[in-house]
C-alpha positions as CSV (number, residue, x, y, z in Angstrom):
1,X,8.8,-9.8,24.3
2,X,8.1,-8.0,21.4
3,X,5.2,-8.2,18.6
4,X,6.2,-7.1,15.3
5,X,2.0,-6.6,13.7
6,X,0.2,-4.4,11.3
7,X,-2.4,-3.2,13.2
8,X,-5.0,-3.7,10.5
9,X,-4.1,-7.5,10.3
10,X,-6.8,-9.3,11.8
11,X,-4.4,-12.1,12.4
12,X,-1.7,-9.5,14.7
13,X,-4.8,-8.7,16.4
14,X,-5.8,-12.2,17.6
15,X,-2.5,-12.6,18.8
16,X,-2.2,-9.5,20.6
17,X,-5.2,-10.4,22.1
18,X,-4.3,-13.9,22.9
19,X,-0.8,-12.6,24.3
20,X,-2.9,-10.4,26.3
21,X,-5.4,-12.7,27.5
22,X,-2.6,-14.9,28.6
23,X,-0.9,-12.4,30.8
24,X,2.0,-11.8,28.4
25,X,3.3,-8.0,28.3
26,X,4.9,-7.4,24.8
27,X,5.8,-4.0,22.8
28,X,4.5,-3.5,20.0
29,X,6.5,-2.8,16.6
30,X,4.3,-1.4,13.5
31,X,6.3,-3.2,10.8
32,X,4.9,-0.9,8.2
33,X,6.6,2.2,10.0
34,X,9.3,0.1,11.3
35,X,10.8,-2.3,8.6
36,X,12.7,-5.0,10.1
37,X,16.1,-4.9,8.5
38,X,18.2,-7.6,6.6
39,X,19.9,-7.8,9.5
40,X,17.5,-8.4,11.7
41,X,15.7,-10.8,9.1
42,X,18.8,-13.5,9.5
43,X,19.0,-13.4,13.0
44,X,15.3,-14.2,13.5
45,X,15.8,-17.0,10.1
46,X,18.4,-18.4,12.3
47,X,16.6,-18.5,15.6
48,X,13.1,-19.9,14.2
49,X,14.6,-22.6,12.0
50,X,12.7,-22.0,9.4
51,X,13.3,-21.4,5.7
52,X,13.5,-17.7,4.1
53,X,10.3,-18.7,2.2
54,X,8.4,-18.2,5.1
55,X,9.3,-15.2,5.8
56,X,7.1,-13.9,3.0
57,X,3.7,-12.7,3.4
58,X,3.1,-14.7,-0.3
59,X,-0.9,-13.8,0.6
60,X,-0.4,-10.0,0.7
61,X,-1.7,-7.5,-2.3
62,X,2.3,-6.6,-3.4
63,X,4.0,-9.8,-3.1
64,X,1.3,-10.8,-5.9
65,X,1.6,-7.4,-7.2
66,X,5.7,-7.8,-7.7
67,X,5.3,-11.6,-9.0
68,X,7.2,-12.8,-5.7
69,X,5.8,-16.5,-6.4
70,X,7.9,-16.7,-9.8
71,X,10.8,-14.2,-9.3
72,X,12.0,-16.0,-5.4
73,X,13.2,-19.1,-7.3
74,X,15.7,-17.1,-9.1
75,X,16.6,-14.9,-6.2
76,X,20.0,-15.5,-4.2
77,X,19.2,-15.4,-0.4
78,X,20.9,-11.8,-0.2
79,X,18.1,-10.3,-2.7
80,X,15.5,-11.8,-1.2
81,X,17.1,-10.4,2.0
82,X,17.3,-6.8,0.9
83,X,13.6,-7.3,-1.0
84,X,12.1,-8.0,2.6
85,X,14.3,-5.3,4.4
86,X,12.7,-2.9,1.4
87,X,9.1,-3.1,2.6
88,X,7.2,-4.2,6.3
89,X,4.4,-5.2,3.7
90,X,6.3,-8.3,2.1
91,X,6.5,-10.0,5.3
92,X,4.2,-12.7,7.1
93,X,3.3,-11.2,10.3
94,X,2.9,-11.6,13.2
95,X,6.7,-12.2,14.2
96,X,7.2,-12.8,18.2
97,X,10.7,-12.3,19.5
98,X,11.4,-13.2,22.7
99,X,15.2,-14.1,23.5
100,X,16.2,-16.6,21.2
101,X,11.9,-17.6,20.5
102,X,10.8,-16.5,17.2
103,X,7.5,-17.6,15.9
104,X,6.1,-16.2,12.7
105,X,2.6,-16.0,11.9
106,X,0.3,-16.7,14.1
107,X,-1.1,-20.3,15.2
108,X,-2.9,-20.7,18.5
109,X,-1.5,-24.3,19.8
110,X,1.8,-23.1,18.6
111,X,2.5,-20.5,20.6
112,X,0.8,-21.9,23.2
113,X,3.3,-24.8,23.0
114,X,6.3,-22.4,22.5
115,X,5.4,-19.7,25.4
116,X,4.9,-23.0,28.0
117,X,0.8,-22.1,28.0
């Protein structure tokens, strides 16, 4: 299992608390350091199901700062892609890998549901 966080995010920290608290062992991954890549992007679109969009973390200081809530519209999937692989910071952590599990962000009940807890 691994935990891709920030370790400032107060959000990575309640789920590497809850993952703890629940007897989960995980790695960690500082996504800052350790940008996921384009590559790695689409595998873990394709295993959560859910749209590209919410891959973004459209809250953080440089999505605002770069004008992501405009620009994405015009974007192919490719660019937006390569934008994410560019920086850790553009995208909505937590993301939990486990097999083919991937949650993003984190929400109590749904991992709950997801890890069988």
């Amino acid at each position: 299992m691994l935990l891709i966080e920030y370790a400032k995010c107060t959000t990575c920290q309640k789920a590497a608390k809850w993952l703890a608290v629940n007897g989960f062992s995980f790695d960690r991954r500082p996504i800052k350091e350790q940008n996921p890549t384009a590559q790695e992007l689409r595998l873990w679109r394709q295993k959560s199901g859910l749209p590209l969009k919410r891959f973004f973390n459209t809250s953080g200081l440089l999505y605002k700062a770069l004008g992501l809530k405009d620009r994405l519209l015009s974007m192919g999937e490719e660019e937006q892609y390569a934008l994410l692989a560019s920086n850790g910071m553009l995208v909505r952590r937590p993301i939990l890998v486990e097999g083919d599990l991937v949650l993003v962000g984190f929400r109590e009940r749904e991992w709950a549901e997801a890890l069988k807890k």
